[in-house]
C-alpha positions as CSV (number, residue, x, y, z in Angstrom):
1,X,124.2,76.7,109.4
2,X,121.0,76.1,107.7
3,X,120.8,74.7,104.3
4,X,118.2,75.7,101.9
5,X,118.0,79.5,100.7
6,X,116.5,81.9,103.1
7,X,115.4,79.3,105.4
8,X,113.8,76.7,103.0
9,X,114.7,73.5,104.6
10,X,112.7,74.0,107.2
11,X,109.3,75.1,105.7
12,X,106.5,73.2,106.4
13,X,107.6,72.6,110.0
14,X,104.6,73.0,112.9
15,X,104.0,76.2,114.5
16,X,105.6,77.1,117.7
17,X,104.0,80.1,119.7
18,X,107.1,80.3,122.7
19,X,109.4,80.3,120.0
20,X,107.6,82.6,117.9
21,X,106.7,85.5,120.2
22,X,110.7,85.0,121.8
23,X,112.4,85.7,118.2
24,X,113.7,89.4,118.4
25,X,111.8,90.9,114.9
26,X,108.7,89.7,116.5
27,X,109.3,91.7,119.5
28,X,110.4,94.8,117.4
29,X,107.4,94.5,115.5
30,X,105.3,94.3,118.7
31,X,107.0,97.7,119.7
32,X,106.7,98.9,116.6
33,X,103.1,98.4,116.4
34,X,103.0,100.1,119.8
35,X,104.5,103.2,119.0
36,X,102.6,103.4,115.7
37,X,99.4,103.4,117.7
38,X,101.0,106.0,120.2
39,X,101.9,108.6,117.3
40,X,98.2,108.3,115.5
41,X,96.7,108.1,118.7
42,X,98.4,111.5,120.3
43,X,97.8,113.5,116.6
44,X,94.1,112.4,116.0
45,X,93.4,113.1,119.9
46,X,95.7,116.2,120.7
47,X,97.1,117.1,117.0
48,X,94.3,119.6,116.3
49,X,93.1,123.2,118.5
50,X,91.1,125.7,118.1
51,X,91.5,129.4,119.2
52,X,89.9,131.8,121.6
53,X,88.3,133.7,118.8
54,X,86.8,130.5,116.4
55,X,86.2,127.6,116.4
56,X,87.9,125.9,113.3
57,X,90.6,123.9,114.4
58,X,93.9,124.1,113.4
59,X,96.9,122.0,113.6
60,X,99.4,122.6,116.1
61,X,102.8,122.1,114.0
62,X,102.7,125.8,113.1
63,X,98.9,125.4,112.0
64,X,100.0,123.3,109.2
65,X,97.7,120.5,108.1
66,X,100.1,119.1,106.1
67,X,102.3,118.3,109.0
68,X,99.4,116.6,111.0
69,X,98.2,114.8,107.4
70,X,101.7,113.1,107.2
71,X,102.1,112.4,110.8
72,X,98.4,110.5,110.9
73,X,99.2,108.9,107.6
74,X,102.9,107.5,108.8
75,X,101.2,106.3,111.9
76,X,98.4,104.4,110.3
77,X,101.2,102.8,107.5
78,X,103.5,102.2,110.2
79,X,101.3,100.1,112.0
80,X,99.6,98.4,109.3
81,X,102.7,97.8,108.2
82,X,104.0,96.4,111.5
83,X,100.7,94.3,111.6
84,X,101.6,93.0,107.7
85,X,104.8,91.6,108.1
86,X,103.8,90.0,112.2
87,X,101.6,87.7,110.0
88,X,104.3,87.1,107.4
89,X,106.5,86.4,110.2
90,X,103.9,83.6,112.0
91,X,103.3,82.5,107.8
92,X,106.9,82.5,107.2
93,X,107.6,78.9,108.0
94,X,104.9,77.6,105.9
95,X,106.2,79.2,102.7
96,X,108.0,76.5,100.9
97,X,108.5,78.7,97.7
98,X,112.4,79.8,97.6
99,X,111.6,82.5,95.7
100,X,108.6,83.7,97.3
101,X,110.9,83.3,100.9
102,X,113.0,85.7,98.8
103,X,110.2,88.2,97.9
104,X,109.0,89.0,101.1
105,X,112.4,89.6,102.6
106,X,113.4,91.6,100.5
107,X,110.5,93.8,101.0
108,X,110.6,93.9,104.5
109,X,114.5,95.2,104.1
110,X,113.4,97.7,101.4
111,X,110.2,98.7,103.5
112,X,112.1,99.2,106.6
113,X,114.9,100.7,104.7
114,X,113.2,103.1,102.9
115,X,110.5,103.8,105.2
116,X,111.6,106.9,107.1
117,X,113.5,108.9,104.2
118,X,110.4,110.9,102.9
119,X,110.0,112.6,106.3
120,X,113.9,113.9,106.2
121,X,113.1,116.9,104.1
122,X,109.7,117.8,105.9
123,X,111.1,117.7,109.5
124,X,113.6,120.5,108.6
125,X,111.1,122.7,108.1
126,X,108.8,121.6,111.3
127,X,111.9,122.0,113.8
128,X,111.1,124.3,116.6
129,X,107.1,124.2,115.6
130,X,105.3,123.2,118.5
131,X,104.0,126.1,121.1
């Protein structure tokens, strides 16, 4: 058991890159990072078509550009996101500040908490959309 709050007694220590790329939120945030790009990638590539008779495109979640806005936008957070807390993750061990320690773990449980209960309400009215 470690002493020290939130991992404090060991701050300061060198950096290891095999044991940092082997610790299971690193690899989670690697995947996540991955199927960030994936999502943003798919709706600013594929998200948008246009129709025989013009040629302004539309989006293809029942021609709603709200629905491809939000999709992009939780893509790109998600991955900058992702991409935030990696580098907090290599920085964590040089944080000596309890409090600070503190901080930025609680954001990352409130981030990844909170993070997918805005889309709840829109995906109701998206099911069945895609033709």
């Amino acid at each position: 058991m470690e002493s020290g709050a939130y991992g404090a007694a060991n701050a300061g220590g060198s950096f290891d890159l095999r044991r940092f790329v082997s610790q299971p939120q690193v690899l989670t945030r690697f995947v996540s990072m991955v199927l960030a790009l994936i999502v943003f990638s798919c709706i600013f590539g594929e998200g948008y078509s246009n129709t025989h008779n013009t040629d302004q495109l539309h989006c293809v979640f029942n021609k709603n550009e709200d629905a491809c806005r939000y999709g992009s936008a939780i893509g790109v957070l998600a991955f900058l996101a992702s991409a935030f807390f990696l580098v907090v993750d290599a920085l964590f061990s040089q944080i000596s500040n309890a409090t600070d320690r503190k901080y930025l773990v609680i954001g990352d449980l409130l981030f990844s908490g909170c993070a997918g209960f805005p889309g709840l309400p829109a995906l109701q009215g998206w099911s069945g959309c895609l033709h």
